[in-house]
Each structure stands twice: as C-alpha cells, then as structure tokens.
C-alpha positions as CSV (number, residue, x, y, z in Angstrom):
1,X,1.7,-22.6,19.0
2,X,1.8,-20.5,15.7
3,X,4.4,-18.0,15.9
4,X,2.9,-14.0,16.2
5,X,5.2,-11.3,14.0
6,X,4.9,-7.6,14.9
7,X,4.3,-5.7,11.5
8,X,4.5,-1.4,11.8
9,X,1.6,0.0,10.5
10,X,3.2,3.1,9.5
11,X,0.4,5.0,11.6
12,X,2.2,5.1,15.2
13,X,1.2,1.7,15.7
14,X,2.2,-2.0,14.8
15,X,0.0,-5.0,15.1
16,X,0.6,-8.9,15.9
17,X,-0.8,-10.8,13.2
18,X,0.2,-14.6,12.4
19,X,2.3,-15.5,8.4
20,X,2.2,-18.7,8.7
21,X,2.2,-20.0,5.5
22,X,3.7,-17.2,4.2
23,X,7.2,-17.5,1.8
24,X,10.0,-15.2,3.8
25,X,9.5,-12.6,0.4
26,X,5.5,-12.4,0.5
27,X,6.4,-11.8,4.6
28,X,9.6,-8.6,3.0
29,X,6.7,-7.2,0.6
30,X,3.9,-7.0,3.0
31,X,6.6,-5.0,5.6
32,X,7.5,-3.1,2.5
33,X,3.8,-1.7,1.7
34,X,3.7,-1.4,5.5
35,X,6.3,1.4,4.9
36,X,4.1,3.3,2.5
37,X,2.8,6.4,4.2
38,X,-1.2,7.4,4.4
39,X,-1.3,9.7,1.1
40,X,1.6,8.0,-0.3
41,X,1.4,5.8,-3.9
42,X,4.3,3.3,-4.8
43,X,4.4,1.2,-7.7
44,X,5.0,-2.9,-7.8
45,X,8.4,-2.3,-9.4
46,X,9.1,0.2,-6.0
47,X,8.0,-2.6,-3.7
48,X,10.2,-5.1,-5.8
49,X,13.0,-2.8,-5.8
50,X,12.4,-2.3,-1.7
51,X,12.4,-6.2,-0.6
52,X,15.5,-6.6,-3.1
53,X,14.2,-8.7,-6.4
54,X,14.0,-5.7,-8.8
55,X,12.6,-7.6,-11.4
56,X,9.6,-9.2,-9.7
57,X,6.7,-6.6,-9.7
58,X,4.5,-9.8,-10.7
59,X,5.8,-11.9,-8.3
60,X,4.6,-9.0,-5.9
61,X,1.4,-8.4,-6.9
62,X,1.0,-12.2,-6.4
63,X,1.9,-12.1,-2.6
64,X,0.1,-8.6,-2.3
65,X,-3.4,-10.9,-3.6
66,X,-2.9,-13.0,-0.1
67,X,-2.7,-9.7,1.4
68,X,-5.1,-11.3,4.9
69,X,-5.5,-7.7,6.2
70,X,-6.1,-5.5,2.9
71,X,-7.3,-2.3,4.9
72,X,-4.7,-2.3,7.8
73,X,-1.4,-3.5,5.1
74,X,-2.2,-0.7,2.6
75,X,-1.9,-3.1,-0.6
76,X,-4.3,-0.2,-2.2
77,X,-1.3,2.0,-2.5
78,X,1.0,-0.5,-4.9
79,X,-0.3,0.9,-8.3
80,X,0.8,-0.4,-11.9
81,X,4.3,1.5,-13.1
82,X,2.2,2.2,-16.5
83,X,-0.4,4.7,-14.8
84,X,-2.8,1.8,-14.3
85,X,-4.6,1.3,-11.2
86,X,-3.4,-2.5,-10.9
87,X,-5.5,-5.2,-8.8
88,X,-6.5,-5.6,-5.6
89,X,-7.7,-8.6,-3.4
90,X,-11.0,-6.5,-2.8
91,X,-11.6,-5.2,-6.5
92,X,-10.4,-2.6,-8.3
93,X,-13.2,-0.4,-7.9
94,X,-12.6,-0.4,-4.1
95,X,-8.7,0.7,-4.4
96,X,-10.1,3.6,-6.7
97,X,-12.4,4.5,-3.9
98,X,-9.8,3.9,-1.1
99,X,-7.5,6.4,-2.9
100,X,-9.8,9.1,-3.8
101,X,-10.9,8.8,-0.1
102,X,-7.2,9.0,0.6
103,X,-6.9,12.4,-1.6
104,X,-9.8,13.6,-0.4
105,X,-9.0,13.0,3.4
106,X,-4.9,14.8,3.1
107,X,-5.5,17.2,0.2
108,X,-2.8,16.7,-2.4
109,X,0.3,18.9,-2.7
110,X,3.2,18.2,-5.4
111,X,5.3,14.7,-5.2
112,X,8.5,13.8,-7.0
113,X,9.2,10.9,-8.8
114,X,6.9,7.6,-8.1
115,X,5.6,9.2,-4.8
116,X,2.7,10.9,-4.5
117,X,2.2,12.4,-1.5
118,X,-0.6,14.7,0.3
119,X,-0.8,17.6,2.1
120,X,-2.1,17.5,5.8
121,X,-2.6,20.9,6.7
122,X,-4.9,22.5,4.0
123,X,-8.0,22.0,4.5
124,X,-10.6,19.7,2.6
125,X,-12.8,20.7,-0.6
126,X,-16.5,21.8,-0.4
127,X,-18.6,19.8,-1.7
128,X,-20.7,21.0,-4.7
129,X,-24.2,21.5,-4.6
C-alpha cells in the first residue's frame, strides 16, 4: 500500500496526495511552495533558503519540474531571483497568465523585500472598453 502524505494548501485546506518516488528534499520544497500565500511571489533561492540548502535554487527548480499537481502546489509563484519569470512544468506563458490572474484577482498593494504581496480588500480594475 503506497503511503498517503497530508500537504497544507495554504488556502484552509490540505490534501492527501501520494510522493512516492520522491527524494525527502523535492518532498521539503514542494511543502515549502505550499507555504507561499495566494498573491504571494518567492524566488528559487527563497525556497532553497526555506528547505535548508541555500545554495540549490537549481536543484529546486528541478524538483519544482516534477511538481504532479502544478495548480494546487503553487510552483507558479517560485520566480527567477534576476527578475525573470523562470520555468514551469506547464509553460512559461501559463505562469505569466496564472500571475497576472493572481494580480488581477487580490489587487496589488506594496511588498517588502522578495515578497510580493496583494491586497484583498480593494476592489478589482474595470475593464477598458
């Protein structure tokens, strides 16, 4: 019987879902993005720095490509330390659009350091005609 591990979702809820196969630090970085907040963007070297291996943003970004649930472990908010968007298992052009739906969705307001974070009370941007 393959062994279930409960992962928080960081949305009020946590899910079952089954690693196996799965080195015990591509299982730390996938919690580690689970901690990333709707709104929020981290950078690989954050996530390195998080699961304790400062120094292996690439090694991250390896484990984030086996990502098996790329919508639900938000993998779209790890972005490039250089300003870049960085990959994703999905394509690039869908992380873009994930985010911008993201910014859209929470409205931003101002973030410190590597976090960017969004506003949840103002409310959203008409659309132009």
């Amino acid at each position: 019987m393959k062994k279930r591990q409960k992962i928080s979702l960081n949305i009020g809820t946590s899910i079952d879902i089954i690693l196996q196969g799965f080195t015990a630090f591509e299982k730390d970085v996938l919690r580690a993005v689970c901690a990333i907040k709707p709104g929020e963007v981290r950078t690989y070297q954050w996530v390195a720095k998080r699961v304790g291996r400062p120094k292996a943003q690439r090694a991250v970004g390896q484990a984030l490509k086996k990502n098996p649930l790329p919508l639900l472990i938000p993998c779209h908010r790890v972005v490039a330390g250089n300003g870049k968007i960085g990959g994703y298992s999905l394509g690039t052009e869908l992380k873009r659009e994930l985010l911008a739906f993201e910014e859209i969705l929470l409205r931003p307001c101002r973030g410190k350091g590597s976090t960017k974070t969004w506003n949840l009370n103002r409310p959203l941007r008409k659309e132009k005609q």
